[in-house]
N, C-alpha and C positions, 0 to 999 in steps of 0.2 A: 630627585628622580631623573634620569635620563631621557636629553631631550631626543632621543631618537626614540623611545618607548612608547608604545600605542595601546590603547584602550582599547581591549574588545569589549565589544558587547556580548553579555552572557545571553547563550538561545537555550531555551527549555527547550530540551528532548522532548518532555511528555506533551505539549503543546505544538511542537511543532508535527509530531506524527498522529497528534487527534486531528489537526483542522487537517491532513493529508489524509489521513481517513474519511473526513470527510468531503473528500476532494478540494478543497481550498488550499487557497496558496499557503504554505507553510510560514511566511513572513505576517501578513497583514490577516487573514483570515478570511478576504471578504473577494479577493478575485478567484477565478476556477483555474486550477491547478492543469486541467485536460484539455487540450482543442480537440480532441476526436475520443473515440474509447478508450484508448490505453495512449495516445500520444502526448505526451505533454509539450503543453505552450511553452514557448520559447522565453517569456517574463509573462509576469503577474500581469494583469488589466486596470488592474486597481490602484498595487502601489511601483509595478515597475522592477519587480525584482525578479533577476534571471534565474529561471527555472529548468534550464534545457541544461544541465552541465551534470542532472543526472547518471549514475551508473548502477541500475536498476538491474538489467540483464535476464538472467533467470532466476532469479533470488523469489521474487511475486508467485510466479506457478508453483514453482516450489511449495511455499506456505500454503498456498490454496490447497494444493492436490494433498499435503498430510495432512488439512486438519480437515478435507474432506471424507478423506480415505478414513480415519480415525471414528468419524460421522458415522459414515455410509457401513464398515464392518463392525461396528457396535451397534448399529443398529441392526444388521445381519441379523448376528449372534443373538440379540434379542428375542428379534422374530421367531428365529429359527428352535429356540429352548421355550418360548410361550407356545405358539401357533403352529409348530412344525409344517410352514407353509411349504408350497409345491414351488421348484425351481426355477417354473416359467415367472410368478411372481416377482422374484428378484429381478429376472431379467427385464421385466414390463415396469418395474418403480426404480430399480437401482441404478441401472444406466442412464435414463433418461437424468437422474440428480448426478450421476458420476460427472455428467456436459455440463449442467445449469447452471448447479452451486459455484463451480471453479470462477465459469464465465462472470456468475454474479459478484464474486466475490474480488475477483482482479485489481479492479479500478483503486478500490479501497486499499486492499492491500499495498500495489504500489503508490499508491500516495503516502501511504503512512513511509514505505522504503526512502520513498522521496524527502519526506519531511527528516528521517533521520539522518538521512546524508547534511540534508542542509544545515540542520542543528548540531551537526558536528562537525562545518565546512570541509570538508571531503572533495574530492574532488575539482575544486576550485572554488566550492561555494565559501561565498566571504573573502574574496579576494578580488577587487574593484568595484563591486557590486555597490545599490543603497543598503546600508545598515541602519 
């Protein structure tokens, strides 16, 4: 074997975009992923691994708003072929979820973005970092 040759360590994608889903660091699992609502910490707390070299961007809104939309106009269509509700309805339930769901949904979302960057060093991740 060549002694210039390095071992990577293999990262599971599907583990690193679950603990980012659930806002954890995509390395260790056990520090939080966010210092504020959508900002991500600069390394992990836990185990020290940098987490700021994300490139996240609008990729997160993006997911949220179609699988909200997807939501929110099948649920429309439903209403509207069962209950033949009144127009003000939609406006008074629909909008207010068109704001909530996105908002709620963000965090998670991009963490899991996060975690997939990382599990595929992208960016720079895996490149002087702890492995």
């Amino acid at each position: 074997m060549d002694s210039k040759a390095r071992t990577i360590e293999h990262r599971s994608v599907g583990q690193a975009m679950w603990r980012g889903t659930l806002c954890k660091c995509p390395h260790c699992g056990q520090g939080s992923m966010f210092r504020a609502y959508l900002k991500v910490a600069d390394h992990c707390d836990a185990c020290g691994e940098q987490l700021d070299l994300h490139r996240a961007d609008d990729f997160p809104p993006y997911i949220a708003i179609m699988i909200v939309g997807h939501i929110l106009v099948g649920l429309m269509l439903h209403m509207d072929m069962v209950w033949h509700v009144d127009p003000l309805t939609y406006l008074y339930t629909m909008v207010p979820l068109a704001v909530i769901l996105p908002l709620a949904m963000l965090p998670s979302i991009k963490g899991a973005i996060v975690g997939l960057q990382w599990a595929n060093r992208m960016y720079g991740f895996g490149t002087g970092q702890i492995d």
